[in-house]
TORKOL-4160 file (C-alpha; in steps of 0.2 Angstrom, whole numbers, padded with zeros to 4 digits, m for minus):
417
<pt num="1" X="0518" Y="0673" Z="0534"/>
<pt num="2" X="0513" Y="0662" Z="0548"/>
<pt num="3" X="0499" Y="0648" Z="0542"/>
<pt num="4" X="0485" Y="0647" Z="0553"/>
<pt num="5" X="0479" Y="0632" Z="0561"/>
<pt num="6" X="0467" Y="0621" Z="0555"/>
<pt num="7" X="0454" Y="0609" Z="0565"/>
<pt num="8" X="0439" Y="0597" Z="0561"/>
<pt num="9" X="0424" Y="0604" Z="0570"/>
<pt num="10" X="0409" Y="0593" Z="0559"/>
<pt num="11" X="0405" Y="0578" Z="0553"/>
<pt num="12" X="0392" Y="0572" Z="0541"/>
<pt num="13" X="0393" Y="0553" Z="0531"/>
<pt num="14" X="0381" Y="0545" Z="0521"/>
<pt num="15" X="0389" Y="0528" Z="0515"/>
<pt num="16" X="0385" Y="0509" Z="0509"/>
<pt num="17" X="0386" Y="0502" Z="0529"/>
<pt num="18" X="0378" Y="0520" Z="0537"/>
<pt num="19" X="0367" Y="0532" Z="0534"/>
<pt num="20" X="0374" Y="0544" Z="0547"/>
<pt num="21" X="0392" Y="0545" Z="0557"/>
<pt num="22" X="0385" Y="0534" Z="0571"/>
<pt num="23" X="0377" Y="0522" Z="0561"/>
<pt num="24" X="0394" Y="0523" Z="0549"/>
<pt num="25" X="0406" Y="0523" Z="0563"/>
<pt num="26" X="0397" Y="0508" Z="0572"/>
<pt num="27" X="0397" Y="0498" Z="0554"/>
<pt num="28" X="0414" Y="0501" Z="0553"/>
<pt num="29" X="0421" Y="0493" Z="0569"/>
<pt num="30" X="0408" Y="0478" Z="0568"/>
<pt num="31" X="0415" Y="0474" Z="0552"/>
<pt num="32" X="0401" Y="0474" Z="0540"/>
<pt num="33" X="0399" Y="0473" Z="0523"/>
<pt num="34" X="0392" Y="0484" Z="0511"/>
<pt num="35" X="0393" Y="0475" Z="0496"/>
<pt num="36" X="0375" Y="0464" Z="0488"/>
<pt num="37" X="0366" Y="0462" Z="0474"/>
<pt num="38" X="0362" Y="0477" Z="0465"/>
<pt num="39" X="0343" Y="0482" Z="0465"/>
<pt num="40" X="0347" Y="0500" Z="0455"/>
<pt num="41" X="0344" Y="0491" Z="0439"/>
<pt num="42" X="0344" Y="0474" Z="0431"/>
<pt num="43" X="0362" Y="0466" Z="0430"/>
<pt num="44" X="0358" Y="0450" Z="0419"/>
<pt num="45" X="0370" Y="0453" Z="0406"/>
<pt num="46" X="0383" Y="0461" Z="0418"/>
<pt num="47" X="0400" Y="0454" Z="0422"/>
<pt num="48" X="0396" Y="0462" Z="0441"/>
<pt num="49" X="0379" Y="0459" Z="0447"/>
<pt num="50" X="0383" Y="0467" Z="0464"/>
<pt num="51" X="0390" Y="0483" Z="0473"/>
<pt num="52" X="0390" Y="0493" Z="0488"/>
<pt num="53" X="0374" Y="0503" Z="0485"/>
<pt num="54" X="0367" Y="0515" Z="0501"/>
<pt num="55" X="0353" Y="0507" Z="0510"/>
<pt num="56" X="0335" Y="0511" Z="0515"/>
<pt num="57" X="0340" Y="0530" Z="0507"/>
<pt num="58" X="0321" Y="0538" Z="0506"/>
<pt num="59" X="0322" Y="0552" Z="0496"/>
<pt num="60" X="0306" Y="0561" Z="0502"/>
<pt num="61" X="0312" Y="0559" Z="0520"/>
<pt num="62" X="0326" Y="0575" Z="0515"/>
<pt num="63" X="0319" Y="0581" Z="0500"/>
<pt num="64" X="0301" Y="0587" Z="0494"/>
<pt num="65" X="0297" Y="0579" Z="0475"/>
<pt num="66" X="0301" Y="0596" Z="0464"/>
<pt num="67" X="0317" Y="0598" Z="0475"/>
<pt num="68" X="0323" Y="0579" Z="0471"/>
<pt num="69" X="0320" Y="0582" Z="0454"/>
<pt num="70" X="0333" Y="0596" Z="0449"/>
<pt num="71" X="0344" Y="0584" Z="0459"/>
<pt num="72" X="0357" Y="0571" Z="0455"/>
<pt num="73" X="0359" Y="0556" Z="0465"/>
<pt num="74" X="0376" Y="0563" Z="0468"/>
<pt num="75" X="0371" Y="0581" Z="0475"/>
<pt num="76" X="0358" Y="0572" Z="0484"/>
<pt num="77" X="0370" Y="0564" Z="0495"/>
<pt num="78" X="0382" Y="0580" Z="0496"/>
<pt num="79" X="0367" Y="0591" Z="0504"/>
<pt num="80" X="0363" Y="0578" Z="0516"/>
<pt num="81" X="0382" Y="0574" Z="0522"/>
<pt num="82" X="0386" Y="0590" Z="0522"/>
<pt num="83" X="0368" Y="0595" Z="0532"/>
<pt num="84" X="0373" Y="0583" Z="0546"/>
<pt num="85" X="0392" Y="0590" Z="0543"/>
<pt num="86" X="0385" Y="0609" Z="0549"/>
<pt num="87" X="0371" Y="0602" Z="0562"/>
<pt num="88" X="0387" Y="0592" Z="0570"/>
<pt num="89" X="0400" Y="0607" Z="0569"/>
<pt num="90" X="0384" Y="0618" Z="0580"/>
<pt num="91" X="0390" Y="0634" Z="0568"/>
<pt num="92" X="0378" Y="0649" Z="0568"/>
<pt num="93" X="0372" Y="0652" Z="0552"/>
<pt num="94" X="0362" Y="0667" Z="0557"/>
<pt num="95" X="0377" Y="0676" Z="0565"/>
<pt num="96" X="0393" Y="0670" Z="0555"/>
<pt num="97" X="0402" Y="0680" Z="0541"/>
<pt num="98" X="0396" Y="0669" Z="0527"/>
<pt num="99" X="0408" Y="0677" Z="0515"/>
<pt num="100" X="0421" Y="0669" Z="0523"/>
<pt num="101" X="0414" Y="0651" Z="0524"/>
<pt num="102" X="0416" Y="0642" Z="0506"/>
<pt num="103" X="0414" Y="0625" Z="0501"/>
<pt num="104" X="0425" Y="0615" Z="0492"/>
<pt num="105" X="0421" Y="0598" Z="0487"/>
<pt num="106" X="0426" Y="0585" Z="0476"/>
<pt num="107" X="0418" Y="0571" Z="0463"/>
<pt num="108" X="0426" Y="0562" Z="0451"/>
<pt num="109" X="0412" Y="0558" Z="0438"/>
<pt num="110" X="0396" Y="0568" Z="0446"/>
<pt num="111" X="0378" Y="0565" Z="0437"/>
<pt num="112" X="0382" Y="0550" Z="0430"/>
<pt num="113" X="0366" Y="0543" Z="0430"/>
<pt num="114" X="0358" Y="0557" Z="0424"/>
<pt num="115" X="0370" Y="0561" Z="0407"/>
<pt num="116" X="0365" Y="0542" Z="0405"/>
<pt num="117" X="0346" Y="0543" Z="0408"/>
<pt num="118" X="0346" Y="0555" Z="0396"/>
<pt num="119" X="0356" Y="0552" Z="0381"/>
<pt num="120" X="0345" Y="0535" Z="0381"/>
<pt num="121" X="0330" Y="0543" Z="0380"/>
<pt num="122" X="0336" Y="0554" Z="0367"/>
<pt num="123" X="0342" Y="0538" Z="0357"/>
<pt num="124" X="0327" Y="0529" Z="0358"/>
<pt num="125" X="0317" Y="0546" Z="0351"/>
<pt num="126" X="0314" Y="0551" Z="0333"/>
<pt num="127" X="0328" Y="0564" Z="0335"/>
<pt num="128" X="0319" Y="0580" Z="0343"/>
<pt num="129" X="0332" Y="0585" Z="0355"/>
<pt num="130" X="0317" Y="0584" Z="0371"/>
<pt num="131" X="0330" Y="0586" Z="0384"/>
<pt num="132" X="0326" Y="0589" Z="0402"/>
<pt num="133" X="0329" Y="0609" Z="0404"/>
<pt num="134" X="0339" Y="0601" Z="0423"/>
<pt num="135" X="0349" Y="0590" Z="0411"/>
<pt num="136" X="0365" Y="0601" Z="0413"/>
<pt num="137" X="0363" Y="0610" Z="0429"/>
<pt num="138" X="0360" Y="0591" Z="0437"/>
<pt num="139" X="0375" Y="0583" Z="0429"/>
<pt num="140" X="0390" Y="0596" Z="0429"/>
<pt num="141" X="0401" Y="0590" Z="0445"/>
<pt num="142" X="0402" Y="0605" Z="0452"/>
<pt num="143" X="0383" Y="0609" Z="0457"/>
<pt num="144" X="0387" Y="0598" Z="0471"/>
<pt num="145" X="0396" Y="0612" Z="0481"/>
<pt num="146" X="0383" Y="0625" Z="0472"/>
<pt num="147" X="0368" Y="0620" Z="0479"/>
<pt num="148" X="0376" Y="0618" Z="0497"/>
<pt num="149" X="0382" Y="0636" Z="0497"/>
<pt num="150" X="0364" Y="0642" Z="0488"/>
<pt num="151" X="0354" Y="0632" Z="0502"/>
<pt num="152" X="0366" Y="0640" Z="0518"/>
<pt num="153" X="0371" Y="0656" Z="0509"/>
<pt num="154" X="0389" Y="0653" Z="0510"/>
<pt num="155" X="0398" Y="0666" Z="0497"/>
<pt num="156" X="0417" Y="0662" Z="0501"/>
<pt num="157" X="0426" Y="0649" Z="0488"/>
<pt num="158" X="0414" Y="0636" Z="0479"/>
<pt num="159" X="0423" Y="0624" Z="0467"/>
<pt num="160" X="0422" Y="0607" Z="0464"/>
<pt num="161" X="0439" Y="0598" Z="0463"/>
<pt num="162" X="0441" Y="0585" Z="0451"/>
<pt num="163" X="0455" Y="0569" Z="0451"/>
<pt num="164" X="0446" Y="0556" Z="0448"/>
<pt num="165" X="0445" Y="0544" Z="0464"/>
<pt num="166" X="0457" Y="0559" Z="0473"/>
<pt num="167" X="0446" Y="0571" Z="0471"/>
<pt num="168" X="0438" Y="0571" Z="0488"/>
<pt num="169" X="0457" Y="0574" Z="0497"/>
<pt num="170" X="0461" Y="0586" Z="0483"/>
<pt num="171" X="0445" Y="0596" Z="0489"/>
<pt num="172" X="0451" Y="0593" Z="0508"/>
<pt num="173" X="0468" Y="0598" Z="0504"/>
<pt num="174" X="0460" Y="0616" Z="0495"/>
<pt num="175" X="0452" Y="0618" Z="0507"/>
<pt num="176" X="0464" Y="0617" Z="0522"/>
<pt num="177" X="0478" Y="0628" Z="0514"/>
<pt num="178" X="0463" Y="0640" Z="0511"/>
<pt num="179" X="0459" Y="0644" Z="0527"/>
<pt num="180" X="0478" Y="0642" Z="0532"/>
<pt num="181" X="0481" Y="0656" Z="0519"/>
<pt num="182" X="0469" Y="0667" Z="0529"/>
<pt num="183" X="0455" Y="0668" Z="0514"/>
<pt num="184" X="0443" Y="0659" Z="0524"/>
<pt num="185" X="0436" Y="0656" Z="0541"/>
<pt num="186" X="0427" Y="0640" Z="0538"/>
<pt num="187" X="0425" Y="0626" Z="0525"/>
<pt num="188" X="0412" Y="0613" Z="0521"/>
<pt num="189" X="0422" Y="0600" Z="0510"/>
<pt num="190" X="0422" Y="0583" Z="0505"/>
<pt num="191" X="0415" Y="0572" Z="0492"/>
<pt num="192" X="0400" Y="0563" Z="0483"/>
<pt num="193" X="0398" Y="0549" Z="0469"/>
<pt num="194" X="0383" Y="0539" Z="0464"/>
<pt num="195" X="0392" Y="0530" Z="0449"/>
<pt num="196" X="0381" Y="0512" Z="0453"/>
<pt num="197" X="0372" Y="0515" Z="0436"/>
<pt num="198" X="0372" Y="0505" Z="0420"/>
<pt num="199" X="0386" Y="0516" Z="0413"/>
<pt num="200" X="0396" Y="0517" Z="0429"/>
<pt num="201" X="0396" Y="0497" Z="0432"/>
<pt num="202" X="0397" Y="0493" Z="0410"/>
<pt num="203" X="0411" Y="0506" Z="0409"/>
<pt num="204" X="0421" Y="0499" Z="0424"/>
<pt num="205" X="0419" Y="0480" Z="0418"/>
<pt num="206" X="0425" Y="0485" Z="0403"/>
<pt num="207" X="0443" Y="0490" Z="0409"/>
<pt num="208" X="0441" Y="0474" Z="0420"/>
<pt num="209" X="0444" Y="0486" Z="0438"/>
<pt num="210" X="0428" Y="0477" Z="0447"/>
<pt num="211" X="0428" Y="0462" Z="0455"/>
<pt num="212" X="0417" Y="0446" Z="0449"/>
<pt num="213" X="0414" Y="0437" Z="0463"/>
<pt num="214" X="0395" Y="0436" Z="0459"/>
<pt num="215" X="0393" Y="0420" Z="0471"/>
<pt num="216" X="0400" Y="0431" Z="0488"/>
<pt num="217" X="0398" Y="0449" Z="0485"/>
<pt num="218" X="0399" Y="0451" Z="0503"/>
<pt num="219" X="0417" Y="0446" Z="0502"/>
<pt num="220" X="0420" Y="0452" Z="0485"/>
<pt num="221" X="0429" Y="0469" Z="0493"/>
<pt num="222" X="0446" Y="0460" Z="0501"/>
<pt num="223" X="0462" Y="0469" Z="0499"/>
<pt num="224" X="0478" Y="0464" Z="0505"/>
<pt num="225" X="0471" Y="0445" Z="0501"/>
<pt num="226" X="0481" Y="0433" Z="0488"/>
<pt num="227" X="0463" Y="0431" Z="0480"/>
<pt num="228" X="0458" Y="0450" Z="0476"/>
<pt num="229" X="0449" Y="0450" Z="0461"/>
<pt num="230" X="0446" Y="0468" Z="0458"/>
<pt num="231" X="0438" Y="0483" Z="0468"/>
<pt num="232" X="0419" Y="0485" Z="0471"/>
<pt num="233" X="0411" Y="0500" Z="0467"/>
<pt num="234" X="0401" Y="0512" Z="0481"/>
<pt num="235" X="0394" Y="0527" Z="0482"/>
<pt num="236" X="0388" Y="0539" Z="0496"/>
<pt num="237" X="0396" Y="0555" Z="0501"/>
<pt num="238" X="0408" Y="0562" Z="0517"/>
<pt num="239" X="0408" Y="0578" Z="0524"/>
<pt num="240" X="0420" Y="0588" Z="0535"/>
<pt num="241" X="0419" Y="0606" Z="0541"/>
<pt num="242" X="0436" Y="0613" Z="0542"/>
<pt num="243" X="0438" Y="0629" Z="0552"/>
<pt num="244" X="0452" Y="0640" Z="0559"/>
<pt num="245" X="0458" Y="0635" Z="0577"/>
<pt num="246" X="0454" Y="0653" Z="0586"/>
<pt num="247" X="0439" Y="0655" Z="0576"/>
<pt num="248" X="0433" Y="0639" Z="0583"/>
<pt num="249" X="0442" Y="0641" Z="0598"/>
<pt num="250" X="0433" Y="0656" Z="0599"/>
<pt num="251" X="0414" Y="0651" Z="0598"/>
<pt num="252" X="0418" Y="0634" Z="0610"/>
<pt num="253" X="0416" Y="0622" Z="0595"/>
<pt num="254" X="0420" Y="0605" Z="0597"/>
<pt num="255" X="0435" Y="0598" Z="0589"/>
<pt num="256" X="0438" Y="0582" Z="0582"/>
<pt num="257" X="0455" Y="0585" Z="0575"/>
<pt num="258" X="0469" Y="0594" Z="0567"/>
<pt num="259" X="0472" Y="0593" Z="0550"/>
<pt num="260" X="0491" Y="0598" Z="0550"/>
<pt num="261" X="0498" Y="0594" Z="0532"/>
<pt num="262" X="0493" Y="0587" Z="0514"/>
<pt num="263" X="0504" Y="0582" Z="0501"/>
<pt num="264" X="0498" Y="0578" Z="0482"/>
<pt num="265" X="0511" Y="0567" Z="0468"/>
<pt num="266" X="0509" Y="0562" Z="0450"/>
<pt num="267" X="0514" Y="0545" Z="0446"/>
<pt num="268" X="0518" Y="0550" Z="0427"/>
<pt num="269" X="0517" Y="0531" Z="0425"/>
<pt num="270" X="0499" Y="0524" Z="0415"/>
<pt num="271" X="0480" Y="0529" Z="0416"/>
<pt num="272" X="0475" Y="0518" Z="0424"/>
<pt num="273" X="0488" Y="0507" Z="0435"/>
<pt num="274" X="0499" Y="0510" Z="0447"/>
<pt num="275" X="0518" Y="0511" Z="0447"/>
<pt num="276" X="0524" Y="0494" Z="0449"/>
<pt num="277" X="0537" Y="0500" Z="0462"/>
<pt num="278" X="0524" Y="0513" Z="0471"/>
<pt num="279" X="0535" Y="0529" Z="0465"/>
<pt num="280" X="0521" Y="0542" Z="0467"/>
<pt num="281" X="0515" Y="0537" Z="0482"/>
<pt num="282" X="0532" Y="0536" Z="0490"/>
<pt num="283" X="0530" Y="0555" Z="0486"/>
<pt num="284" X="0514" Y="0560" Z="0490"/>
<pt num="285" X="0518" Y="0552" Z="0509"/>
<pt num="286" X="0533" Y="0562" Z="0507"/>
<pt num="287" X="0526" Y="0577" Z="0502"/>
<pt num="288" X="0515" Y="0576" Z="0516"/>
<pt num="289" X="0525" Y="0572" Z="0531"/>
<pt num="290" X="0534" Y="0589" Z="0524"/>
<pt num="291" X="0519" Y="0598" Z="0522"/>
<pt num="292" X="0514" Y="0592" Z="0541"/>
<pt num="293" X="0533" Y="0596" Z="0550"/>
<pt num="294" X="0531" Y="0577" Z="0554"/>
<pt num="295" X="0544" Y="0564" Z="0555"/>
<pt num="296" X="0539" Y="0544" Z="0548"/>
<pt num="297" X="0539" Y="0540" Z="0568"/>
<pt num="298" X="0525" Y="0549" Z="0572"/>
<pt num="299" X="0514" Y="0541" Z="0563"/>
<pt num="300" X="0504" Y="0530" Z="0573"/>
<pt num="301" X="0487" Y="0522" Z="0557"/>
<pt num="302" X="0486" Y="0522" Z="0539"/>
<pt num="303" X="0471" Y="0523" Z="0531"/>
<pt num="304" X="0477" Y="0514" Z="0513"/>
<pt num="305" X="0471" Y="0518" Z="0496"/>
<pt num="306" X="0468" Y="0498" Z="0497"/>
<pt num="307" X="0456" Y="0497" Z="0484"/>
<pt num="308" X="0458" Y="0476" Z="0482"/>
<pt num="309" X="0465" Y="0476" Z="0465"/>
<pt num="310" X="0481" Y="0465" Z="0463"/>
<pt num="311" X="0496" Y="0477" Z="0457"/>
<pt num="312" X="0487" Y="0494" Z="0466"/>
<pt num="313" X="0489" Y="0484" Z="0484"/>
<pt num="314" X="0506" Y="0478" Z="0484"/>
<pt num="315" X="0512" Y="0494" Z="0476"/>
<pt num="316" X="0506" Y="0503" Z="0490"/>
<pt num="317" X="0511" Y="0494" Z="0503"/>
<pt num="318" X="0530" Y="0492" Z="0495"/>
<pt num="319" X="0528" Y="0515" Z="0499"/>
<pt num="320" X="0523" Y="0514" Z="0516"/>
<pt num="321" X="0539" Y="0502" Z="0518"/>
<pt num="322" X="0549" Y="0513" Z="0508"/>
<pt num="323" X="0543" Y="0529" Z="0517"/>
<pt num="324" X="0541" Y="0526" Z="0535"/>
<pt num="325" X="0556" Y="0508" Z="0537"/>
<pt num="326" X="0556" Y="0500" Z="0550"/>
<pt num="327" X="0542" Y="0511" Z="0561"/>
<pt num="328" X="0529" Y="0504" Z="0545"/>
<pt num="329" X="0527" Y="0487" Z="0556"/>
<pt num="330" X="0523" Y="0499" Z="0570"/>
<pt num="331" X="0508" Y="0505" Z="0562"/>
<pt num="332" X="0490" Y="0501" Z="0563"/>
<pt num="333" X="0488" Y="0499" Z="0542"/>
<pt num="334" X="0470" Y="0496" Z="0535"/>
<pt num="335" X="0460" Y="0499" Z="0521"/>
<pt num="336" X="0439" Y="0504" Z="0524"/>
<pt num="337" X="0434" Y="0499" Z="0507"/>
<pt num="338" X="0434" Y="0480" Z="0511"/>
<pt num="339" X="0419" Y="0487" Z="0518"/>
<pt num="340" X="0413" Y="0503" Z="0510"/>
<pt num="341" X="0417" Y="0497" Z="0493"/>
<pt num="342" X="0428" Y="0511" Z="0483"/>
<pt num="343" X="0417" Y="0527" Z="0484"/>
<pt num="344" X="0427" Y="0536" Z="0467"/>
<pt num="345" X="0428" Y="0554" Z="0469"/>
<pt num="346" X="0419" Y="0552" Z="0489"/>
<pt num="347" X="0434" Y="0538" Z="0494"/>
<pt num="348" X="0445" Y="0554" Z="0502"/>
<pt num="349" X="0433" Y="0559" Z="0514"/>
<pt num="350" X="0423" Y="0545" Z="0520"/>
<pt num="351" X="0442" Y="0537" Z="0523"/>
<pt num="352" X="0447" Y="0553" Z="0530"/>
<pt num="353" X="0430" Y="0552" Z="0543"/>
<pt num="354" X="0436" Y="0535" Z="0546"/>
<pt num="355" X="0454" Y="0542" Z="0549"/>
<pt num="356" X="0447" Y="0553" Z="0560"/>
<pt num="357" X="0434" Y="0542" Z="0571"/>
<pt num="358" X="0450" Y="0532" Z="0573"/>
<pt num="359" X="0459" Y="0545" Z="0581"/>
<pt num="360" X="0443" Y="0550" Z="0593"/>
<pt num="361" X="0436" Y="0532" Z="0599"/>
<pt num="362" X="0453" Y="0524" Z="0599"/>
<pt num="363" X="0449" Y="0510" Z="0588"/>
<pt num="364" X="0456" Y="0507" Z="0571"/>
<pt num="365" X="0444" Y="0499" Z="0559"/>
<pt num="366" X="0447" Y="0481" Z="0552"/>
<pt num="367" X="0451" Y="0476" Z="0535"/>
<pt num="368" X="0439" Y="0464" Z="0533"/>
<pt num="369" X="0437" Y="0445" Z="0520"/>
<pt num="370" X="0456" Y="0442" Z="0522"/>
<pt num="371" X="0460" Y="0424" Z="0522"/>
<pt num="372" X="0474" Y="0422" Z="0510"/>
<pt num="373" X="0490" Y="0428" Z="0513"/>
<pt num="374" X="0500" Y="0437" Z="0498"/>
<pt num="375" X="0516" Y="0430" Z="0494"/>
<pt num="376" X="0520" Y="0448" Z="0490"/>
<pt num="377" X="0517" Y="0458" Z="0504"/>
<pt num="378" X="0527" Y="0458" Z="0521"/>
<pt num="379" X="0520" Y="0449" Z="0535"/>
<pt num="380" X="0525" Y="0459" Z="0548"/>
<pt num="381" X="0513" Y="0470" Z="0540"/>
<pt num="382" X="0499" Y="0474" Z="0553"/>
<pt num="383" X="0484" Y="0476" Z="0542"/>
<pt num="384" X="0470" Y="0476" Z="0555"/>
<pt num="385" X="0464" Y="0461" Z="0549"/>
<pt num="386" X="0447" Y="0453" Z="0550"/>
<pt num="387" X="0446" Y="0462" Z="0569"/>
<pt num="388" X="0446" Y="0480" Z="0575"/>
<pt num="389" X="0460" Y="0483" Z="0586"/>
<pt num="390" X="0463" Y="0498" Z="0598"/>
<pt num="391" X="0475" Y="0508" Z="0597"/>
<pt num="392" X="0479" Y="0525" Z="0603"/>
<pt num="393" X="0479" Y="0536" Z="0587"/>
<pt num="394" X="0490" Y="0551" Z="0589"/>
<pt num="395" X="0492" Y="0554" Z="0570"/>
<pt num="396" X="0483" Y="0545" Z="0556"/>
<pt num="397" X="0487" Y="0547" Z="0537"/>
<pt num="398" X="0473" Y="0545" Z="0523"/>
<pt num="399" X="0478" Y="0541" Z="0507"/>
<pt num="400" X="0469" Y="0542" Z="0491"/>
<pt num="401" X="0475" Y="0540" Z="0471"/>
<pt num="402" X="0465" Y="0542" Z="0456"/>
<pt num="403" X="0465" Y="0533" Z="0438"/>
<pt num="404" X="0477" Y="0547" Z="0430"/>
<pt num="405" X="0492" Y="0545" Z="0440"/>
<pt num="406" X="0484" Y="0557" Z="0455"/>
<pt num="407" X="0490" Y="0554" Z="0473"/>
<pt num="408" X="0483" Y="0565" Z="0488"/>
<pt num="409" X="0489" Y="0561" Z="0505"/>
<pt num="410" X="0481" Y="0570" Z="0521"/>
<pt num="411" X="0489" Y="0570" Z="0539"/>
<pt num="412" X="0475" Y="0570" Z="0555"/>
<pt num="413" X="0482" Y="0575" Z="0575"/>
<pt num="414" X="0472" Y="0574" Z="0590"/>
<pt num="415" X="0475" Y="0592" Z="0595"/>
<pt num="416" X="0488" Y="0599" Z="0603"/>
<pt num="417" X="0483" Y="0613" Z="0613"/>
């Protein structure tokens, strides 16, 4: 059976440094910072007073008030993306085959907020269960995708795919081999997580992930760099709109890029760290060069994990050296979340959007707040530090792994007509 091809035709992002893609695109080449003191709640007694929470986000400006209130901070964000995802992709909802257009999307932790919110009201109560009748509907992780495909009418595949901060590739990576396979003319995958709660930030302390550096939150973010404390947490949400070359070939749709492999790996290793020696994500970049028909050559950026934490950097980086020799010092490297912050569940497609704008504008993004050089990691290295740098992308590689040992790797190609 010959797979079909698969392109990018939309794009939708609503992130810590940009409420849309040209405000994200434009934050991401400047160099800016998403990471200040948190104003969600108060942090007093918190290890981490700060994160990279989205900015000036009006809830009335997309929703009215009964609308926002069945809604999650986490779906919230998905229906916008994904809204500015279809409005990009210019597909015509009135005349398409909505059975053959799903949606597919990932979350690693969805209402969050809302399971908190909840079963601390109850505790503070005499012990009548007075449970919001939304309670379930707004937290389950997969009424994300639900309320995307109730609101456009889409009735092909609607799943949410779940990895923890893999679970936006994993969605992209259903997503692509679903349309491949034929089942589907047209995806809206990616991800959403709004985890910058009390729980989210008191649960992620407690396993010391985040990084305490209350004094410079700005520069808190800083992979690659010998003084990485520990990621930041974000939250946001990416959307892509895959769709089947002729069919968007067909209808003239603009195309941002190819999405020709994706290759998943279980490190097998701990819950929550790395492999020392990077052995899952030697794999998974394997895996995907495979999946592709690619050879280690012809890639041109990588889009890291890079989440700043001190064994999950080096290890990755020790892959790429493994994986792609000496062509890895050829390769623009970088990780995003130096200025996004780690998104969870979102991290694979706002990074695959970045991936992606890369490949279209011919700039690869910087990674930002690095001053200190690690002993441990090659300097011949090019990590895009501190300065965007252009660069014409031919292929770019996203990679994502997720607490559990999950590795998802996604291959981009300007297309090849």
């Amino acid at each position: 059976m010959e797979l079909k091809r698969v392109v990018v035709t939309g794009l939708g992002a609503l992130t810590p440094i940009g409420n849309n893609i040209e405000e994200y695109w434009e934050g991401l080449v400047n160099g800016k910072s998403g990471s200040a003191p948190i104003t969600y709640f108060d942090t007093e007694k918190f290890k981490t007073k700060f994160a990279c929470e989205i900015k000036n986000f009006k809830v009335e400006d997309y929703f009215d008030r009964k609308e926002a209130r069945k809604l999650d901070k986490f779906a919230q964000y998905a229906l916008v993306a994904s809204d500015e995802a279809i409005k990009d992709s210019e597909l015509d909802l009135d005349t398409i085959d909505k059975l053959r257009v799903g949606v597919i999307w990932g979350a690693g932790i969805g209402g969050l907020e809302t399971f908190q919110d909840e079963v601390l009201a109850y505790g503070k109560g005499d012990g009548t269960p007075r449970f919001n009748p939304f309670f379930i509907p707004k937290m389950i992780a997969d009424i994300a995708p639900g309320n995307i495909s109730i609101k456009h009418g889409f009735m092909g595949p609607n799943y949410t795919t779940v990895s923890a901060c893999a679970s936006a590739a994993n969605a992209l990576i259903d997503a692509l081999n679903y349309i491949r396979l034929g089942h589907s003319d047209v995806i809206v995958t990616g991800g959403s997580e709004a985890a910058v709660a009390p729980a989210g930030m008191g649960g992620f302390n407690a396993m010391h992930a985040l990084s305490t550096r209350n004094e410079s939150p700005e520069t808190a973010s800083r992979p690659f760099d010998a003084t990485r404390d520990g990621f930041v947490l974000g939250e946001g949400s990416g959307a892509l709109i895959l769709e089947e070359y002729e069919h968007a070939k067909a209808r003239g749709a603009k195309i941002y890029a190819e999405v020709l492999g994706g290759g998943l790996s279980s490190d097998a290793h701990h819950m929550t760290a790395p492999h020392p020696e990077g052995i899952g994500v030697v794999a998974v970049m394997e895996n995907c060069l495979k999946n592709a028909g690619l050879k280690p050559e012809d890639v041109d950026h990588i889009n890291t994990h890079g989440t700043s934490t001190p064994l999950g950097d080096v290890a990755e980086l020790k892959a790429i050296k493994k994986v792609f020799g000496e062509h890895a010092k050829n390769i623009n490297i970088n990780s995003t979340k130096s200025m996004t912050g780690h998104l969870l569940g979102a991290a694979g497609a706002v990074e695959a959007i970045a991936s992606i704008l890369a490949m279209k504008h011919g700039v690869v993004p910087p990674t930002i707040n690095h001053k200190v050089a690690d002993e441990n990691i090659d300097p011949q290295l090019n990590l895009t530090l501190n300065e965007a740098q252009k660069r014409d992308v031919k292929v770019a590689m996203s990679n994502t792994f997720g607490f559990g040992g999950h590795n998802a790797c996604v291959l981009f190609k300007k297309l090849d007509e």
